[in-house]
Every structure is written in structure tokens, then in C-alpha cells.
C-alpha positions as CSV (number, residue, x, y, z in Angstrom):
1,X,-47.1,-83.2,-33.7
2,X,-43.7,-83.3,-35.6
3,X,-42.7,-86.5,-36.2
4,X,-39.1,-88.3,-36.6
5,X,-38.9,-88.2,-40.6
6,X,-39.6,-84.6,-40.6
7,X,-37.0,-83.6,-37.8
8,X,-34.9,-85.5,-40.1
9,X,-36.0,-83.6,-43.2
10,X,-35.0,-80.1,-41.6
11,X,-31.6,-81.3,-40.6
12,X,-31.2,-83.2,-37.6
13,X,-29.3,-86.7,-37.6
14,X,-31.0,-89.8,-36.4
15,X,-28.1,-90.3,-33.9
16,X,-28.7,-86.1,-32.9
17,X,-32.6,-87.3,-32.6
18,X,-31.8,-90.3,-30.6
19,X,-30.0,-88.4,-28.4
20,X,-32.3,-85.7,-27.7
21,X,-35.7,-85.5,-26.9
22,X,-38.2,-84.6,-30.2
23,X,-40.1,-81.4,-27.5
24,X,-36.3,-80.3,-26.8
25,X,-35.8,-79.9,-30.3
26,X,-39.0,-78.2,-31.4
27,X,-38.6,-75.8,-28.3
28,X,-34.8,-75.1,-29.3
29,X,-36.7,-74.8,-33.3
30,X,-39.1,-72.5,-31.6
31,X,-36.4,-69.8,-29.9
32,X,-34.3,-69.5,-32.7
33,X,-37.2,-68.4,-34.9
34,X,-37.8,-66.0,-32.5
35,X,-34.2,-64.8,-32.3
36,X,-33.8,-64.5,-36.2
37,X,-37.2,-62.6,-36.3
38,X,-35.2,-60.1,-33.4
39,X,-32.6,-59.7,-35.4
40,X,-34.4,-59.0,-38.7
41,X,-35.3,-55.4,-37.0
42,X,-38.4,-53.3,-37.9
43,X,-39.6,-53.2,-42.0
44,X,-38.5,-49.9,-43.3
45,X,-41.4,-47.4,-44.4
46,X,-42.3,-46.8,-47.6
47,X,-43.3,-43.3,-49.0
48,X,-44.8,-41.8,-52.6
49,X,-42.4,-39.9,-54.2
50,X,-41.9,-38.0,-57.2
51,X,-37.9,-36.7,-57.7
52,X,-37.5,-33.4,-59.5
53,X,-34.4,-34.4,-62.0
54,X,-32.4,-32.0,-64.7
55,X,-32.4,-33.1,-68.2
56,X,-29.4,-32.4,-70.2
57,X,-30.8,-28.7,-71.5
58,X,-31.1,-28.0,-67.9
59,X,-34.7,-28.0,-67.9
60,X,-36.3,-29.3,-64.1
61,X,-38.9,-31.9,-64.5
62,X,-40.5,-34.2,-61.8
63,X,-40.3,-38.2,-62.7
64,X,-43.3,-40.5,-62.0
65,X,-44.3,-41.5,-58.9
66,X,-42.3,-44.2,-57.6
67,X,-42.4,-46.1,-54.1
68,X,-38.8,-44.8,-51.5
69,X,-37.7,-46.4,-48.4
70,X,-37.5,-44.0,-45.7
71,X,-35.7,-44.4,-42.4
72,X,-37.6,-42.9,-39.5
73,X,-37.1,-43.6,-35.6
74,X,-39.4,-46.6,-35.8
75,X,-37.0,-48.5,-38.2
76,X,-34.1,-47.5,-35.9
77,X,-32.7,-51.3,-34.7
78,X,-32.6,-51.2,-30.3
79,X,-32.8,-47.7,-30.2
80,X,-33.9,-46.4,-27.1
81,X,-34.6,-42.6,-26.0
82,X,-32.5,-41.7,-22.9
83,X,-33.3,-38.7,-20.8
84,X,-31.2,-35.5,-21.7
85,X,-31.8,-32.9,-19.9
86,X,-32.6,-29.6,-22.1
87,X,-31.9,-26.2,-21.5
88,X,-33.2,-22.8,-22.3
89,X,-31.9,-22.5,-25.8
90,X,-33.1,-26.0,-26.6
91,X,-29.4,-27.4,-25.6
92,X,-28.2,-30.6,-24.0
93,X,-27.5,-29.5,-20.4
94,X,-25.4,-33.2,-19.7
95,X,-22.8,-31.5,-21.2
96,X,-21.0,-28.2,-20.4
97,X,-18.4,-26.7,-22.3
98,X,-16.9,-22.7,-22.0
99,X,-19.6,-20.6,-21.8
100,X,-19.3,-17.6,-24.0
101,X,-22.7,-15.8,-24.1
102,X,-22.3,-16.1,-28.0
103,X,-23.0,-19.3,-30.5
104,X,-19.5,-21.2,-31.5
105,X,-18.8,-24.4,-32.6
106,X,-16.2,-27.0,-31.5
107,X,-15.7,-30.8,-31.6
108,X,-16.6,-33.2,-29.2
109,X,-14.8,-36.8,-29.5
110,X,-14.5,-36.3,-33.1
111,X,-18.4,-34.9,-33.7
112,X,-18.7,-31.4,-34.2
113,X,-21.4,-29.5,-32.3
114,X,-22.9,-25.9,-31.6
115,X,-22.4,-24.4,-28.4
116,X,-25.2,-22.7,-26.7
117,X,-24.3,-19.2,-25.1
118,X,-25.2,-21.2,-22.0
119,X,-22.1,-23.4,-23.0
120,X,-23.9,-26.6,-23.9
121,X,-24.4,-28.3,-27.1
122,X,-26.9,-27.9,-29.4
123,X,-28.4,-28.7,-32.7
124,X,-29.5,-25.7,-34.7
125,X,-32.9,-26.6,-35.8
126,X,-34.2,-23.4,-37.6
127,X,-37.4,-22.7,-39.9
128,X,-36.8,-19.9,-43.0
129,X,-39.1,-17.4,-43.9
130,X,-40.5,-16.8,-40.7
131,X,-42.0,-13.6,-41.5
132,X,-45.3,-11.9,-43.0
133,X,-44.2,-11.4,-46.2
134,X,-47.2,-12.7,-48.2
135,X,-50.1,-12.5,-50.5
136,X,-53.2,-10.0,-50.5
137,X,-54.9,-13.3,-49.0
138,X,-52.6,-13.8,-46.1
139,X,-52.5,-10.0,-45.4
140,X,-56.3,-10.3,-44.7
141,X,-56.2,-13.3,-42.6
142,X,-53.3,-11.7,-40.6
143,X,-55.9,-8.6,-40.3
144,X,-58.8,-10.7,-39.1
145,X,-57.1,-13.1,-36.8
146,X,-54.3,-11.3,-35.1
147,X,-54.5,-7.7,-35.9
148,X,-50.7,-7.2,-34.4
149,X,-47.2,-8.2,-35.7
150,X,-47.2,-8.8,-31.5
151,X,-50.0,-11.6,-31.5
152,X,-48.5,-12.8,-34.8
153,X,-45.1,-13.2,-33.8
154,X,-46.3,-14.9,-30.0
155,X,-48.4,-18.1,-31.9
156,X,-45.9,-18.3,-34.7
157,X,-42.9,-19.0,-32.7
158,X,-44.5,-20.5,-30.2
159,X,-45.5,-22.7,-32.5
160,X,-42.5,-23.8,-33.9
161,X,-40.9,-23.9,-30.8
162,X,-43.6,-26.6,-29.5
163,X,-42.7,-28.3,-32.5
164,X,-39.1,-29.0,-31.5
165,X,-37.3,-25.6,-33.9
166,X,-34.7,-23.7,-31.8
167,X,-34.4,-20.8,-34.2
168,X,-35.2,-19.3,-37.1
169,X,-33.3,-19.3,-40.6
170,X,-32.7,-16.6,-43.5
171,X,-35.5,-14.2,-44.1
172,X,-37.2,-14.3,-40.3
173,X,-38.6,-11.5,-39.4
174,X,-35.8,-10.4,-37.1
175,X,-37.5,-7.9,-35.1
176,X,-40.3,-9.6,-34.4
177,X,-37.8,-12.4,-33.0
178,X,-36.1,-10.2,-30.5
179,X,-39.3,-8.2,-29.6
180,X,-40.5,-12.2,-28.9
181,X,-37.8,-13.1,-26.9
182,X,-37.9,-9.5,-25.0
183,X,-41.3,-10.1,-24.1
184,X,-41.8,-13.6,-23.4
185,X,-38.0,-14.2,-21.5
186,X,-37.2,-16.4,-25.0
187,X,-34.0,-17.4,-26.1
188,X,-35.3,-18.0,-29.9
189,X,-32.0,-17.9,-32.2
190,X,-32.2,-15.6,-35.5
191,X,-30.3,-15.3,-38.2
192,X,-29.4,-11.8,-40.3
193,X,-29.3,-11.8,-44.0
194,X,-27.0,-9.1,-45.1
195,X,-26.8,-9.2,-48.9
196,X,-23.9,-7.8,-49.7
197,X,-22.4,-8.6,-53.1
198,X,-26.3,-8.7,-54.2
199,X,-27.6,-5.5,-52.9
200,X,-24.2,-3.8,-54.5
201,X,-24.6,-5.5,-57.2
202,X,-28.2,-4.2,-57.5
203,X,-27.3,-0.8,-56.9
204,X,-24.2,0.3,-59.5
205,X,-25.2,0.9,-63.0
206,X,-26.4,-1.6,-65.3
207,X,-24.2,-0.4,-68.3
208,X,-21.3,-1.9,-66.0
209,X,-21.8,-4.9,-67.5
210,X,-22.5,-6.9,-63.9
211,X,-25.5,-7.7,-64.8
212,X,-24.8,-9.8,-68.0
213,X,-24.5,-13.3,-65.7
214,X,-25.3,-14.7,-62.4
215,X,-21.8,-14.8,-62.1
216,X,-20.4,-11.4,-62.3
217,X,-19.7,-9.9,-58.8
218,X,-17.9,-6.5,-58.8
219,X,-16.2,-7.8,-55.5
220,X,-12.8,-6.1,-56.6
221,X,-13.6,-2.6,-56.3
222,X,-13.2,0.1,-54.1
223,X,-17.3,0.5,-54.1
224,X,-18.0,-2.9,-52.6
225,X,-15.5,-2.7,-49.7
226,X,-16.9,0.8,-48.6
227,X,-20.2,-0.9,-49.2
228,X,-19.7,-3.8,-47.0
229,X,-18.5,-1.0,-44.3
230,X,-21.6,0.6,-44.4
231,X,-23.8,-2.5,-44.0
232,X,-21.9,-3.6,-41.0
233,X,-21.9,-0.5,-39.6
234,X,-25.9,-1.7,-38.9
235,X,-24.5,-4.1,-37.1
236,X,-24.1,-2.5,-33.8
237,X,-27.8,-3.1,-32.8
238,X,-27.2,-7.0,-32.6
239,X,-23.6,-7.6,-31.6
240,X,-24.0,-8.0,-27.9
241,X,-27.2,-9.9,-28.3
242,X,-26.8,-13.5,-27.4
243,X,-29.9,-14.8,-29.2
244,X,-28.1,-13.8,-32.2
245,X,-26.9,-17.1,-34.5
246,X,-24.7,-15.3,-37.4
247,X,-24.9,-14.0,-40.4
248,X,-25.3,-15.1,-44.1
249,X,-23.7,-12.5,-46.4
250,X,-25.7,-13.7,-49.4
251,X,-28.0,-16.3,-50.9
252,X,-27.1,-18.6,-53.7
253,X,-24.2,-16.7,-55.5
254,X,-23.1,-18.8,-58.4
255,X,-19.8,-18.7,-57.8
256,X,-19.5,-21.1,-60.9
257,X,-16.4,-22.5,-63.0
258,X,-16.6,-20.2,-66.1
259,X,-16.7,-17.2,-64.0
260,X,-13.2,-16.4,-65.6
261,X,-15.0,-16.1,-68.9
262,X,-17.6,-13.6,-67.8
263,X,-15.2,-11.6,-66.0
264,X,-12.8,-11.7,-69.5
265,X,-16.4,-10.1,-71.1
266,X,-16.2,-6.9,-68.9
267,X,-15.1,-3.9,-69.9
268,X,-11.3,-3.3,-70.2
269,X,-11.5,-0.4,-67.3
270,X,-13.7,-1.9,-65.2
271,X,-11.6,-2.6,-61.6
272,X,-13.3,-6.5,-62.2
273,X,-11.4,-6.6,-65.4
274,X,-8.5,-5.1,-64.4
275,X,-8.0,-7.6,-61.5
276,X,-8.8,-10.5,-63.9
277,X,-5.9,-9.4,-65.7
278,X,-3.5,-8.8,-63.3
279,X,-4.6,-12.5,-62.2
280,X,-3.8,-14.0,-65.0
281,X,-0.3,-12.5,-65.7
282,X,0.7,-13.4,-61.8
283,X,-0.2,-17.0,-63.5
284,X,2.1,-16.6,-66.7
285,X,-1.4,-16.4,-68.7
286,X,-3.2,-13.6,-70.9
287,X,-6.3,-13.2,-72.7
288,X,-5.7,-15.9,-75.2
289,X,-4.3,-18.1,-73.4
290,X,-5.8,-21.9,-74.0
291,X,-7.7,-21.6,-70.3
292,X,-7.8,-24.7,-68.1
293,X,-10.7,-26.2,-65.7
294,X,-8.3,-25.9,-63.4
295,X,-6.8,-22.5,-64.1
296,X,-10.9,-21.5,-64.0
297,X,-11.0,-23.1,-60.5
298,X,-8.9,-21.0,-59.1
299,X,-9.8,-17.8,-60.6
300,X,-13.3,-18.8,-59.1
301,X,-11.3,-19.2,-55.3
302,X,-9.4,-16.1,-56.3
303,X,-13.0,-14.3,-56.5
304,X,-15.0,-16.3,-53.6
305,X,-11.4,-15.6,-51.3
306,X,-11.8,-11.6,-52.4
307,X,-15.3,-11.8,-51.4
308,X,-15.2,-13.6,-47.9
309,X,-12.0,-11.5,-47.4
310,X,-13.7,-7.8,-47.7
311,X,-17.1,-9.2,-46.2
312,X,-15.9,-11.2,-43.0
313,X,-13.1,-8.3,-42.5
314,X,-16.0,-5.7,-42.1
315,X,-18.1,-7.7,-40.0
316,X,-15.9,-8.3,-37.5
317,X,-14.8,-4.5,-37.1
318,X,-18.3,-4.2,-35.7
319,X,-19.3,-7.8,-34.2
320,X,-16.6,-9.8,-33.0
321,X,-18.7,-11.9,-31.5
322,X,-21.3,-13.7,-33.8
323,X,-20.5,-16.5,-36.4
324,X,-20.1,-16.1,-40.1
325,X,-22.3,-18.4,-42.2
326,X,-21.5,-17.7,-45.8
327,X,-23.3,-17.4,-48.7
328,X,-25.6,-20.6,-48.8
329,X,-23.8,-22.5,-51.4
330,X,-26.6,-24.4,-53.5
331,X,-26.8,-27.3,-55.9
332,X,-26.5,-25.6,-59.6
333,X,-27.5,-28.7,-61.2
334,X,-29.3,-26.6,-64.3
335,X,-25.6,-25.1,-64.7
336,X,-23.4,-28.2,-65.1
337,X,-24.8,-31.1,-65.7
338,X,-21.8,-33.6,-66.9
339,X,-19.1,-32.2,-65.2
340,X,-18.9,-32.9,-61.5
341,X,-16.8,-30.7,-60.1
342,X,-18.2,-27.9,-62.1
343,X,-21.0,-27.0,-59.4
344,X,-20.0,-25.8,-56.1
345,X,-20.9,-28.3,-53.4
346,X,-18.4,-30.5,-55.3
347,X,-15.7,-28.8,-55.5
348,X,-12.5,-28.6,-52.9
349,X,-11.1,-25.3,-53.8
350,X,-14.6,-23.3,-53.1
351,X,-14.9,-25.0,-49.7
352,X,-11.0,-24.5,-48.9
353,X,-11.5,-20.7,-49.4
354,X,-14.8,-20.6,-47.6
355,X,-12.6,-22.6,-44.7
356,X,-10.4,-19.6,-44.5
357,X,-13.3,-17.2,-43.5
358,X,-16.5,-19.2,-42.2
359,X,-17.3,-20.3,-38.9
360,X,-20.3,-23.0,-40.8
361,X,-20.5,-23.9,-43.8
362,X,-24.1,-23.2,-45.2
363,X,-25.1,-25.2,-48.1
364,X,-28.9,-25.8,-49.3
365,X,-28.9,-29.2,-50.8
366,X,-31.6,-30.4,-52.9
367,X,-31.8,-33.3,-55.3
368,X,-31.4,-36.0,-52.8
369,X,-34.0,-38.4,-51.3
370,X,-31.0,-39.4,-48.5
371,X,-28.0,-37.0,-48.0
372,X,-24.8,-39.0,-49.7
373,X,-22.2,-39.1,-47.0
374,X,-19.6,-38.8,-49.2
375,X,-20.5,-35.9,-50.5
376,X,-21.5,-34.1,-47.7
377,X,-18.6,-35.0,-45.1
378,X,-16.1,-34.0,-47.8
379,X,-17.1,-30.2,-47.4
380,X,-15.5,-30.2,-44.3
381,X,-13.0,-32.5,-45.2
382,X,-12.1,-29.9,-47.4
383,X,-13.0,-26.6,-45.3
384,X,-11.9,-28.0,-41.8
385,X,-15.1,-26.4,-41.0
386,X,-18.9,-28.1,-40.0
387,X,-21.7,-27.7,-42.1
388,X,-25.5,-27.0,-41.9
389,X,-28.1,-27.8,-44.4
390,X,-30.1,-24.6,-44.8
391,X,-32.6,-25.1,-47.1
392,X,-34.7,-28.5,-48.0
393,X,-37.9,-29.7,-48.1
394,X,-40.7,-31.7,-49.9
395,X,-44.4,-31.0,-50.8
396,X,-47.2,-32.6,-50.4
397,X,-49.9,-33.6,-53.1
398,X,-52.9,-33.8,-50.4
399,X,-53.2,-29.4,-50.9
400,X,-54.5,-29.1,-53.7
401,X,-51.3,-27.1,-54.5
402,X,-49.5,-27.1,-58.1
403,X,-46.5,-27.5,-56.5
404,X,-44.4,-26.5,-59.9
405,X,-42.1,-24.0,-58.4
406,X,-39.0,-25.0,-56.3
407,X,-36.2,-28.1,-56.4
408,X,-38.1,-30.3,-53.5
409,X,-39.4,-33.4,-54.6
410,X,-43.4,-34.0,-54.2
411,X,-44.7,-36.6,-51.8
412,X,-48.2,-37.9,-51.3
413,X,-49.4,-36.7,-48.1
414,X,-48.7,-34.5,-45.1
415,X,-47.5,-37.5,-42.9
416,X,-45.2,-38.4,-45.6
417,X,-43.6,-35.0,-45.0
418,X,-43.2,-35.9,-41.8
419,X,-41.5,-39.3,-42.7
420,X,-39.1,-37.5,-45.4
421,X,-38.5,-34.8,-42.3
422,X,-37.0,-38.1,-40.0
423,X,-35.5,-39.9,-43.3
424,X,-32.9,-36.8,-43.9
425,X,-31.9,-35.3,-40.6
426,X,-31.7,-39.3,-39.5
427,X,-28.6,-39.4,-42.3
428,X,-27.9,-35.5,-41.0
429,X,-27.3,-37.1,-37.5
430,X,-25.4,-39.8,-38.6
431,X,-22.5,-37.4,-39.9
432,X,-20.0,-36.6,-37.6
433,X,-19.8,-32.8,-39.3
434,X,-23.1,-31.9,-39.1
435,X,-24.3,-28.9,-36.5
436,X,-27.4,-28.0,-37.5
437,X,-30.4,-27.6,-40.4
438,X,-32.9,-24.7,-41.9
439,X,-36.1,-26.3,-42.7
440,X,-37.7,-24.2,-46.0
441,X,-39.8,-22.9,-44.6
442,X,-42.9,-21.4,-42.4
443,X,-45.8,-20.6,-44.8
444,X,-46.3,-22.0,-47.7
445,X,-44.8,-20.3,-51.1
446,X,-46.5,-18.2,-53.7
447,X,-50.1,-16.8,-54.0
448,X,-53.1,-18.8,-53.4
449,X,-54.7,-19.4,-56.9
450,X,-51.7,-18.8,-58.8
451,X,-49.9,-21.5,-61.0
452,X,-46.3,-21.3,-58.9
453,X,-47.8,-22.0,-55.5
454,X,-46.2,-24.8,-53.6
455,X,-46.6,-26.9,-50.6
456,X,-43.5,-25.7,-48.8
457,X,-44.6,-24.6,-45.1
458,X,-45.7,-25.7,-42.1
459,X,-48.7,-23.6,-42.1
460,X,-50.9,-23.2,-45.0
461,X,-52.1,-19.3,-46.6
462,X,-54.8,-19.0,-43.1
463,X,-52.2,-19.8,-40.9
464,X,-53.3,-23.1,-40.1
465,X,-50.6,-26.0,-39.1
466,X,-50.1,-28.9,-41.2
467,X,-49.9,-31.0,-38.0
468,X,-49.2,-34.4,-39.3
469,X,-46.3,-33.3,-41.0
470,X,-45.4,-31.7,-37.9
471,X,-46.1,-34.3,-35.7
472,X,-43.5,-36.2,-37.8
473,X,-41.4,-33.3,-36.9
474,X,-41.3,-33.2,-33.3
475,X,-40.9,-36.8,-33.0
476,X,-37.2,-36.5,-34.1
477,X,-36.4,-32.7,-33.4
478,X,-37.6,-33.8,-29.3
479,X,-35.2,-36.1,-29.1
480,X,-32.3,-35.3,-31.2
481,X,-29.6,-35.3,-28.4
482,X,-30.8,-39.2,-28.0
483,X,-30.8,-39.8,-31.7
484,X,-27.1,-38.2,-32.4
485,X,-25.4,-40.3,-29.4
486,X,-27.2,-43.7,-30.8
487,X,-26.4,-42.9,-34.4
């Protein structure tokens, strides 16, 4: 037992000790032990990781492997899952707001939220790629074990949907989704990928000059706005369909800082040119002028405002009802690599024009372990408009896969996935601004036995689940109502 002298030595007073009885004050030792261990809260998890970084000639390389913390629902202090009732598009029925028949978004005591066509909020928690398009090798497994885009479509999305996902990203396979949701009394959300300033881009003549950079648009001309027409006009089929989430015009335009450069490059009776000129005079500039950063910003919002402008104003002739998601704003860190507010998801005058058009912001963010809150709460600072995440991911080392190809970072297994999965929409939830994410994606990328194949999907080449990624998953995307109103 304890004696005297070493009550004395932890602290307590021979008058305290003659006071008080020596089992009094080893119980009263005892319980706060147990309170400080209470409040210490749960270790964090630690994962294998190897970051992809960008080296100053903007080549991508992947660092050693180094030990990251991740936060996941077990390291969550007191949290405790309530019962939220869900509804039919994967919504919180405890709360019921105007019901529409159509997706929107609104805030709720300062958080923003997607509304269900039911009228309840929901997180959009999508998967890309959802679609066939694959190697010789998956076409022959498709042939052997489903035979039918029918039985394909019923244990792909079915599968996703036991997994927690409400929807599907870019590149689903659309009609699959709404033959799915015909058949089976579904209300699995799509999005459509429209392509617009690509696909014209793709189709005018090369001698143009367009296709010099990235980031050369021929957004001014008469040609895009008629094309932008016609591409809506396709519209029709999907505007009353509730299952419908929006629409992305584009992927991954580089709407970049020096775009005034390239556009000074075209030639002098090109309709691009010609607007770039005019632009400039409406500024008291010319051609030789000495040509600002921030003269360049704006002529890049001048562009991105002509874009959203002729794209949103098309779409809506036809579909009044669906929401605009943009063009998938990404990180460019190969392009700028010193200059912050070069890239676009750093910049205030690319998210102010995108503001003026979008109904979400779409922005696939790579290059982070944990999302930085200042960086991604000041897009809609700057927009006045939520955001989703719609691409990220990491790979796993257990495949066997090179995993060269793609800006995820590489972790060591499959439940390690899982843990990243919890780690980032955990710091997704905690934002205020956040309505939603697009996990990238269903299958995994490339061809099997090729060097650019990566570890990207939750299903391997033979259609077989990595369930202990998934499993990490579900845990979060089944209780993600809970999780936002404790965060």
C-alpha cells in the first residue's frame, strides 16, 4: 500500500493528509486518472502513404512512403450515431423543405444542403465512371458473366447503392441509370456531361490556331453559341426527369492566367482575336501594352463569364429545371507552381464569374491528404455558391497495380482506402459549404497488363469488389446525416 511519504511526494500536504483519510485519497487518485484517460479521446489511426508532389519543371513524382494520421469515425470524441430517418433518394426525411420534383440547393442555419425532389436534404454521394467503357479484358468478363448491359447495370448500382452512393458522377452510363431506375422503381441520381467548349473545340479546323494550348477556347464566336443550341436541344429527353442531378458543361478546362497571351497568338481575323482586342481597348490597353497579373485575371473572367454566359443561357431554353454544375475546376499544379493565385481553385475572380451562372461549384481537388478549410470554404466565399468535390481518390499497393497514372496519392492497402475515404469527407462534413462529393471512380483505370493501370475503382478488371475499402465506405456514407449534425 501507498504510504505517507509517498502521498507526500505526489503533492499532498501533511496537514491535507492528516485531514483526510490515505484510501480517500488513492480512490480520489484513482477517478481522476480515469477522467484524464476520458478526456484524452481515441488514438488517431495511422495510414501508409505515399503523396504525389510537383517539382518545379512541373514533372509529378510520388515521395517515399511516410506514416499520416487519419481521422475516421472511431477517433471521433463522444460521437454518437442518432436515428435519421432516410428516404427514397438516400435523403434525411427529419427534415422537409419545398418540394420541387427537381434537385436545388439552399441553406439550412448557415450549412448549405441539397434538396431532394422529395424536398429533404441530402448529401450527393456519387461514383464516376460508372459505365462499361473498358479493356478487351473487361469486355470478355462482361460477356461471360452478365451477357446484358440490363444484368450489368442491376449488380453495379445495386452495388453501390448498398454501399451507401446516392448517384452517379461524370461519365455514368446514363441510359443504363434511367433504364435502372425505370425497372427497378429507383431513384438513382445521374449526371450529364455535355462537352461543350471541348467537343467544338474538337470539331473547327486545326489551322484555327485553337489547338496551339489547353487554353484557347473559341468561346466568342458565332459557331460556339449555335453549337451550344444544338447540344441543348438533346436536352428535351431529360428535363422533366426528377432523377436527373445537373449538368457539367465540360471537364478540366484550364481556364489559366496567361490565357490573354495565347489568345494575343491567334490570328488577327479570328472572332477570339478580335474580342481580345476590343477587350483590351475597353481597358485603355493594346497589344504592347506592359500586361499585368491582374489585367490577365480578368481577361481570364472576361472568357470563363463568355463561356458560362452562352452555355447556361442555352440550357435553360430547354431545361429550366436541372442545376448547372460547371466545368470541374481542377488543381493545375504542373501549370503554376510559385504563383498562388495563378491556378484556378485559388483564385476569387474565376469563382466570382462561375457564382454568376452555377447552381454548385464542381471542383476536383487533388494534392491533399486533408481538405484545407481555408481554401476550400473561400470558393464560396467568393462565388456565394456551395461546392462539391468531384473527383478524388487514392490507390492501393496491395493490386499488384503500377499505379503511375493519375494525381491520387498511393496507400498500402485496401482498408487504408477505406480509412483515407472517412479521413476526407470527415473534413468535407465539417465545412459548412459542402453539398456533396464524386468518388473517382467505379472500375479501376487503364488496361490490365499495361504500365498506366491504376488502383482507382471499387471493383477490379473482373468486376469483383474491393470490399474492405468499401466497407470503410459505408461506415461513413450510412451515417452521414449523423456525422454532418455532430461535426
Amino acid at each position: 500500500m501507498m504510504k505517507e511519504n509517498d502521498l507526500t511526494k505526489r503533492g499532498f500536504s501533511k496537514r491535507y493528509l492528516g485531514k483526510h483519510n490515505p484510501i480517500s485519497v488513492l480512490c480520489t487518485l484513482f477517478i481522476a486518472a480515469i477522467l484524464m484517460g476520458s478526456c484524452k479521446g481515441p488514438e488517431p489511426v495511422m495510414v501508409n502513404v505515399r503523396e504525389k508532389d510537383t517539382n518545379r519543371t512541373g514533372k509529378r513524382y510520388y515521395e517515399d512512403w511516410k506514416k499520416m494520421e487519419a481521422q475516421t469515425i472511431a477517433t471521433l470524441k463522444h460521437y454518437r450515431q442518432k436515428d435519421i430517418p432516410i428516404g427514397r433518394y438516400n435523403d434525411r426525411k427529419d427534415i422537409s423543405l419545398e418540394k420541387t420534383g427537381y434537385y436545388y440547393t439552399t441553406q439550412i442555419d448557415g450549412k448549405w444542403w441539397t434538396v431532394s425532389p422529395d424536398g429533404h436534404p441530402m448529401i450527393s454521394i456519387a461514383i464516376n465512371s460508372l459505365n462499361l467503357k473498358a479493356s478487351d479484358r473487361v469486355k470478355f468478363t462482361f460477356s461471360v458473366k452478365y451477357k446484358t448491359k440490363d444484368k450489368w447495370a442491376d449488380d453495379a448500382i445495386s452495388l453501390v447503392q448498398r454501399y451507401g452512393f446516392n448517384g452517379a458522377g461524370s461519365w455514368g452510363d446514363v441510359e443504363q441509370i434511367r433504364a435502372y431506375n425505370e425497372r427497378n422503381d429507383e431513384r438513382f441520381s445521374y449526371c450529364v456531361m455535355l462537352g461543350l467548349a471541348t467537343d467544338y473545340k474538337s470539331s473547327i479546323d486545326r489551322s484555327r490556331g485553337y489547338n496551339a494550348s489547353k487554353k484557347l477556347f473559341p468561346v466568342f464566336e458565332k459557331g460556339f453559341k449555335e453549337f451550344c443550341e444544338m447540344r441543348a436541344g438533346e436536352l428535351v429527353a431529360y428535363k422533366d426527369d426528377p432523377n436527373l442531378f445537373g449538368y457539367f458543361f465540360d471537364n478540366e478546362l484550364t481556364f489559366a492566367r496567361d490565357m490573354l497571351d495565347c489568345y494575343l497568338t491567334l490570328p488577327e481575323n479570328d472572332e477570339g482575336y478580335i474580342a481580345t482586342m476590343e477587350w483590351l481597348k475597353s481597358k485603355g490597353l493594346t497589344k504592347e501594352s506592359q500586361l499585368s497579373d491582374q489585367v490577365r485575371d480578368e481577361f481570364r473572367a472576361y472568357v470563363l463569364d463568355r463561356y458560362y454566359s452562352v452555355a447556361s443561357t442555352a440550357i435553360r431554353k430547354v431545361d429550366p429545371n436541372h442545376m448547372l454544375l460547371g466545368n470541374r475546376f481542377y488543381w493545375n499544379d504542373r501549370i503554376y507552381f510559385d504563383d498562388h493565385q495563378s491556378g484556378m481553385l485559388t483564385n476569387p475572380l474565376v469563382f466570382k464569374t462561375a457564382g454568376k451562372y452555377l447552381d454548385v461549384l464542381s471542383c476536383n481537388y487533388y494534392f491533399r491528404w486533408t481538405p484545407v478549410p481555408e481554401e476550400i470554404n473561400a470558393w464560396t466565399e467568393w462565388s456565394g455558391k456551395p461546392f462539391m468535390i468531384t473527383e478524388w481518390y487514392v490507390k492501393a499497393d496491395d493490386t499488384g497495380l503500377p499505379n503511375i497514372t493519375g494525381a491520387g496519392a498511393i496507400v498500402g492497402t485496401q482498408k487504408e482506402r477505406g480509412l483515407f475515404y472517412q479521413h476526407f469527407a470527415l473534413k468535407l462534413l465539417e465545412s459548412s459549404n459542402c453539398v456533396g462529393w464524386h468518388w473517382f471512380r467505379y472500375m479501376d483505370k487503364g488496361e490490365w497488363g499495361k504500365r498506366r493501370n491504376s488502383n482507382k475503382g471499387v471493383v477490379d478488371y473482373d468486376f469483383k469488389p474491393y470490399y474492405n475499402a468499401l466497407d470503410g465506405m459505408k461506415e461513413l456514407n450510412s451515417q452521414v446525416y449523423s456525422l454532418r449534425d455532430y461535426l
